[in-house]
N, C-alpha and C positions, 0 to 999 in steps of 0.2 A: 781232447780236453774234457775236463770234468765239467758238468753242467750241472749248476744250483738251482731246482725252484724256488720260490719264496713259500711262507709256512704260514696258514691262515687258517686258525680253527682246528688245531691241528692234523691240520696234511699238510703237503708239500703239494703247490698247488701252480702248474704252469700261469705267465705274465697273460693279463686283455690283453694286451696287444700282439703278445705273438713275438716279441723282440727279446731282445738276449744281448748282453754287452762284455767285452771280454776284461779278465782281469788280468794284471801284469805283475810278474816279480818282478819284483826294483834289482835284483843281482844281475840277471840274464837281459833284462830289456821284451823280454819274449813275454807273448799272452799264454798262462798255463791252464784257466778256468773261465767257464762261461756261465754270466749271472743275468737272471730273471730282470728285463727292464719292464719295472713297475710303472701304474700313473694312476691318476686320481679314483679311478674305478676300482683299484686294488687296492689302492689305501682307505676307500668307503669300505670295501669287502674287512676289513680285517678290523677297521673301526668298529664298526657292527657286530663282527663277533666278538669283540673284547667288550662289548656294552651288555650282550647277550649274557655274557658269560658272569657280569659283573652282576646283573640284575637277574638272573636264573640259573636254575641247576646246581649244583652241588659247589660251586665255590663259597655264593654269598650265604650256605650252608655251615659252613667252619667254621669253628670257633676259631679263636687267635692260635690257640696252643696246637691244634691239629696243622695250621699252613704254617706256623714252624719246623713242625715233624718236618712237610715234604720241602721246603730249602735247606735243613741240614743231609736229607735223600738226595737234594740237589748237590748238596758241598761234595758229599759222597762221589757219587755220578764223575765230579768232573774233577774229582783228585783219581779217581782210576783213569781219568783218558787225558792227564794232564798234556803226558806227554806227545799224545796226537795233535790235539789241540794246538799248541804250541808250533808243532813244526810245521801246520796250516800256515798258522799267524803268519811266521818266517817269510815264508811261502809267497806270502801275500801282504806284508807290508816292509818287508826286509831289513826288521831289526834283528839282535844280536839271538840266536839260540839260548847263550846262556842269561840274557833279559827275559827271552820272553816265557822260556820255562819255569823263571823264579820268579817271572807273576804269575803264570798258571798253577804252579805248584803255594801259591799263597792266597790266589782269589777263592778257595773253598772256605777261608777264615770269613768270607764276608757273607756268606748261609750260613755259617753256624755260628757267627754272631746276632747276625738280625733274625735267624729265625730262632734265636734263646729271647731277641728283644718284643719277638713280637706280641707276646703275653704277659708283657710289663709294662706297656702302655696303656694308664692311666687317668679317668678322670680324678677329680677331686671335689670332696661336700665343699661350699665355700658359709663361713661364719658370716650372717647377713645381718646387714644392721634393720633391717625390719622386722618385726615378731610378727609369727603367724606363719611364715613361707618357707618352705625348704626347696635349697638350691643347690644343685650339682651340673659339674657339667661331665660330655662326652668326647672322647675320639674319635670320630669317623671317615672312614675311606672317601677319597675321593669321588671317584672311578674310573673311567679309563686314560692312563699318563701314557704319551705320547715320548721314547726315551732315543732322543738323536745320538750314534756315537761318532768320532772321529775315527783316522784312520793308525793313528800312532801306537796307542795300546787298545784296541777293541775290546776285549772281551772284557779286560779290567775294567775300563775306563764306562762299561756297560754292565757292569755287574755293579759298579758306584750308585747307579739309579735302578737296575732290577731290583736288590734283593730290598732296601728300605720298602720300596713300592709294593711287592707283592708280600711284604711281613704287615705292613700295613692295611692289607685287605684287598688292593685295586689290582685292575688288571692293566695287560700292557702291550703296546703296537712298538715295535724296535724298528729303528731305519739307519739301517749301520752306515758307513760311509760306501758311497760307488768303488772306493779303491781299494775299499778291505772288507768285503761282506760274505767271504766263505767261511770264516772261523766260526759267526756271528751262526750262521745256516747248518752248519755241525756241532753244533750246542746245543741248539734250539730242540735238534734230536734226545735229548734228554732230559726235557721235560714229559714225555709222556711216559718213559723209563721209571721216573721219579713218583710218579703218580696225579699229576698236576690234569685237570680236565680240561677239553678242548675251548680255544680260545681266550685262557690266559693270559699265554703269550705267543704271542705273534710278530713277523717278523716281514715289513714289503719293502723289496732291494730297487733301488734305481738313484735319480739324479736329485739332485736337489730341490728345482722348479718343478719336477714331473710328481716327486712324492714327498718333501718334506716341505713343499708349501700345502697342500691341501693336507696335508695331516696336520699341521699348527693351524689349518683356518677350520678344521673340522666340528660342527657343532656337539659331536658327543664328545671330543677329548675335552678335558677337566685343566690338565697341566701337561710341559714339556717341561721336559729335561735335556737339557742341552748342550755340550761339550765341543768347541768349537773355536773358530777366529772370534774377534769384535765383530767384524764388520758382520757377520752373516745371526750372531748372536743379538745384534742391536732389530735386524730387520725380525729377527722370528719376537723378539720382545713389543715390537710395535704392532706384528700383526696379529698378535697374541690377546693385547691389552684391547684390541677392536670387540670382543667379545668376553672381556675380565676373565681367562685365564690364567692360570696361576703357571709363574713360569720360576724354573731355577737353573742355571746361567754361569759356566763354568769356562772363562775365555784366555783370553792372551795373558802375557804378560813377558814385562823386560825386566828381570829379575835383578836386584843388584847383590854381587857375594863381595862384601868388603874385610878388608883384609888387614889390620890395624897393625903398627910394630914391634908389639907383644904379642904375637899372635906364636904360638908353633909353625913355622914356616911350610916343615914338611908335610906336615897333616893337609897344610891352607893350600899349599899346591895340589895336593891331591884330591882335595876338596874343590878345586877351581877347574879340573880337566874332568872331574867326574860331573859335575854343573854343567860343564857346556859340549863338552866331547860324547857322555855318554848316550846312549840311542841317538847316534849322531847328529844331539842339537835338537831331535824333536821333541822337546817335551814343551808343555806349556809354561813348567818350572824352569825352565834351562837358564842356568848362570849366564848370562849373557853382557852382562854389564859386571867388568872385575874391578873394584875398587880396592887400589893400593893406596896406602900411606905413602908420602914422599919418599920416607927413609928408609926406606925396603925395595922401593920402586924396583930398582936395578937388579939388585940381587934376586927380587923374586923372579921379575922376566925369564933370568938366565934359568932358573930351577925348572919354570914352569915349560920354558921351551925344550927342553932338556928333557921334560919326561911324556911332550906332546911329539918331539918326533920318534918316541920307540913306539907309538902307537901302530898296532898291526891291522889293515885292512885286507880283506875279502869277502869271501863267501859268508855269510851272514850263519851259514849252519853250523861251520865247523866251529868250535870250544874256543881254539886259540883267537880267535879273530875278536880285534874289541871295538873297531868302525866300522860301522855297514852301510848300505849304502843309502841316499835320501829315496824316501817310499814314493813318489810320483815322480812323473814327467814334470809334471807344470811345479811343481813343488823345487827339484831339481836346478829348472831353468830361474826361479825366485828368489834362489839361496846366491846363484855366481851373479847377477842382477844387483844382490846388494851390494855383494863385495867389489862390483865395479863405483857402485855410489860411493860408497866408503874410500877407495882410493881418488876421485872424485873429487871427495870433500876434503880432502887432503890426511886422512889416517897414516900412518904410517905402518905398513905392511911388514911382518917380522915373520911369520910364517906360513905355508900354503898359500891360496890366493886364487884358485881356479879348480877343473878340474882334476881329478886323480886318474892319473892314466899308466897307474902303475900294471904289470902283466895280472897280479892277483886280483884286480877288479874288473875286470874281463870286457865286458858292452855294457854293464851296471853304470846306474846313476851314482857315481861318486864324486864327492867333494874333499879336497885335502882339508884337516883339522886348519884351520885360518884363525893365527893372532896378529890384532892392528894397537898400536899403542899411539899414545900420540893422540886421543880421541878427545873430542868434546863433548858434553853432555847436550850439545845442541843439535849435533849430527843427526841425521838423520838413522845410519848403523847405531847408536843408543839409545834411540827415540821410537821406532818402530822395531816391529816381531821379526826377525828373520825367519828362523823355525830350520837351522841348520847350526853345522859344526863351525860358527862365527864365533870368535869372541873381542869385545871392545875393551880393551885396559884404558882407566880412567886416572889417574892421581887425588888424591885430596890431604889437606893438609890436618887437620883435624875434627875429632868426633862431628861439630857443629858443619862443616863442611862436608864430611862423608854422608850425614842424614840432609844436608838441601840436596845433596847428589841423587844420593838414592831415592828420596819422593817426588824429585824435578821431573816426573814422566805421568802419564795416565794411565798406564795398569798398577797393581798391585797384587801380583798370587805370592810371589816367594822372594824368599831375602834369607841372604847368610850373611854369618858375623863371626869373625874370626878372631881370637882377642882371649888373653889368660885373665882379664881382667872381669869379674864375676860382679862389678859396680857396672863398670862398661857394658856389660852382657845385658844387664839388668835392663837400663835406660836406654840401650839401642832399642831392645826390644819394642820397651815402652812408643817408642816413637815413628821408629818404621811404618808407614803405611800399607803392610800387606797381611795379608789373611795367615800367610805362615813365616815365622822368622824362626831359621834354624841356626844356634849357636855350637859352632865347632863341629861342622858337621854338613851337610847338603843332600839333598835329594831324597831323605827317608818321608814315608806314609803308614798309615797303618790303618785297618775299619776301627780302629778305636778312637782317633784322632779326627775333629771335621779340617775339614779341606774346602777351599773357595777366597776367590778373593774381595780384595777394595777396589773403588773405582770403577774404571773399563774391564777390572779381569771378573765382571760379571757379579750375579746374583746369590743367594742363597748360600746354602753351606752342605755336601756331601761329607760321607761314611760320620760314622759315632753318632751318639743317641739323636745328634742336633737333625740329623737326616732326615730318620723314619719321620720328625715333623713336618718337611717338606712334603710328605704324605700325608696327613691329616687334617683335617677341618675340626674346630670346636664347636662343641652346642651346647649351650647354656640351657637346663629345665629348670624350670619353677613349680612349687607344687605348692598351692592353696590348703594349708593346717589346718587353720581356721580363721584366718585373717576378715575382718568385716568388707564386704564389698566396698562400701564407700561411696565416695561422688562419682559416679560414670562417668563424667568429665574432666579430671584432675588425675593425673600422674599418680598413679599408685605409690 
């Protein structure tokens, strides 16, 4: 098996401890990779160099427009090895080939956006109502941001918070997830290709408690970035705010895609299997909650079951294949978990419902695509995150009904709205409580677009300009014209 060390200052630099943890493809069941297990001695090592690195040497040397140059070098770099990259991923979190090449073949758009942005961040004079004083203020790097990924889309979902961060001036420690950190460990290799100096970016692989709590309690990191459950988002936010870190907060969500009786049916079906079936179910957008209109109710079920059973499962690499399998064990065992709750609570189960034990999913974690109708918005299958190919059909009678449906929960990332009606479009919008509502449509992103939610789905706001702020501090100067001192003791 291949074995990964972790990247610190840049080298590739074996674990303190001497341990090593295997990684699994989700298709085979089998460990294919062995990764460096980190602990609090590796994550101070790697701390230290991204402070080092921050405060000397030739980074905090650059201007903006030169660490632009080297992340569109960067874009470069990994649109030539898109397609390695990629079938690592595969590899190692067991989504679809043709997913995850057409985010690697896309994430170079997010270095040669932020590194066009990072010379157009701005301060500004401000017109002051005092005479005598001239006021401007500054954008300033942090310095070292601390960038957690999941294990669903890494490099993407890690490229959200690299490239703002380092357009922005700071440097950076990556702690990719335990179950997908060899894409993250073959990337990282091209930073020194690009020209970026040592201790940039840096990268310590292990568990959760062993290295992404001492890297959130660490006294030089500035900010984390986050992507992740609630539950594990809410503790890095608390141990974060123990020493006023700046944290940005990218978490769950129970999506609602509703479906009105104006809607183009065909599109909304299509639209409703791409929500919840595609990357089977793991997304933190996933449709998860399908809200039909009464009057459609029936007709749409049949469409949508109709075009959820030609779904083809297997091997996650080969083109044809459009279900792969769930990326963990424990993950795996949490998805058939609910769909026992859900039958339970009394759902009524229309199709799949266990697992996939067809010949073309071989010893893989599979799950049959699973629709339950019959659902309440009180269930607990509508109310909590599955993070699998689940879907809960809801009913509702109209517009005012569909919007208490869809905000009756505590996340808020994504929401779709299906409807020829451009009044309707308008005011769903308006009202939805989540960070993206996509009308006629599901699952797009773009580095032009921020992204984040309301609620529980977390903090701040990723990709487009609103980002790179996420990177900055402001400083307000004043500067004495000729303003008279005054009373030393009275408020200027």
């Amino acid at each position: 098996m291949q074995k990964y060390e972790m990247y610190i200052d840049g080298k590739f630099v074996a674990p303190a401890s001497g341990r090593w943890f295997d990684s699994f493809n989700p298709y085979t069941g089998d460990p294919w990779a062995q990764i460096a297990q980190g602990n609090a001695d590796d994550v101070d090592r790697a701390v230290r160099a991204a402070h080092k690195a921050f405060t000397e040497g030739p980074w905090p040397q650059l201007n903006a427009s030169q660490r632009g140059l080297l992340l569109h070098k960067l874009g470069e770099l990994v649109a030539r090895d898109a397609k390695k990259l990629a079938e690592i991923e595969v590899r190692d979190n067991g989504k679809l080939i043709a997913e995850m090449q057409g985010q690697l073949n896309y994430v170079p758009q997010w270095y040669y956006y932020f590194g066009g942005l990072a010379d157009k961040i701005h301060g500004a004079v401000i017109p002051l109502d005092k005479k005598g004083f001239f006021n401007f203020t500054r954008h300033e790097s942090l310095g070292v941001v601390a960038a957690i990924s999941p294990w669903n889309s890494p490099l993407l979902l890690t490229t959200w918070k690299l490239a703002p961060a380092l357009a922005a001036g700071n440097t950076v420690v990556i702690k990719p997830s335990e179950f997908t950190s060899a894409s993250t460990l073959e990337f990282v290799k091209l930073f020194e290709e690009a020209g970026f100096p040592p201790g940039v970016v840096n990268v310590v692989t292990g568990f959760g408690k062993d290295v992404g709590t001492p890297l959130v309690a660490h006294p030089l990191v500035k900010k984390i970035a986050f992507t992740g459950s609630d539950a594990t988002g809410r503790a890095i936010n608390e141990l974060a705010a123990k020493t006023f870190k700046r944290v940005s907060l990218e978490l769950g969500g129970k999506s609602p895609n509703i479906v009105f009786a104006d809607a183009n049916l065909d599109d909304a079906v299509n639209g409703a299997v791409s929500g919840i079936f595609a990357a089977t179910g793991q997304t933190c957008i996933a449709g998860s909650r399908l809200l039909l209109q009464e009057s459609i109710h029936d007709a749409f079920i049949d469409k949508l079951l109709a075009l959820a059973k030609t779904a083809r499962m297997g091997d996650p690499m080969s083109p044809d294949t459009q279900v792969g399998p769930v990326t963990t064990r424990p993950q795996y065992e949490k998805v058939l978990g609910y769909i026992d709750i859900a039958k339970q609570e009394g759902a009524k189960l229309l199709l799949g419902g266990g697992p996939a034990t067809r010949p073309e999913c071989g010893k893989g974690w599979f799950v049959e695509p699973t629709v339950f109708a019959g659902v309440s918005n009180s269930m607990r299958i509508a109310q909590e995150e599955v993070f699998g190919p689940v879907l809960s059909v809801i009913k509702f009678k109209d517009e005012e009904d569909a919007l208490a449906i869809a905000n009756d929960v505590r996340f808020g990332l994504g929401s779709g709205v299906w409807t020829s009606d451009i009044g309707r479009a308008i005011r769903m919008s308006e009202r939805i409580q989540a960070g993206t509502v996509w009308i006629n449509t599901y699952r797009a992103v773009s580095y032009l677009s921020p992204f984040g939610g309301y609620k529980d789905s977390g903090l701040g706001r990723e990709n487009g300009i609103d980002a790179i702020r996420e990177y900055l501090q402001v400083k307000s100067v004043w500067i004495n014209t000729g303003a008279a001192t005054g009373n030393p003791f009275v408020l200027r």
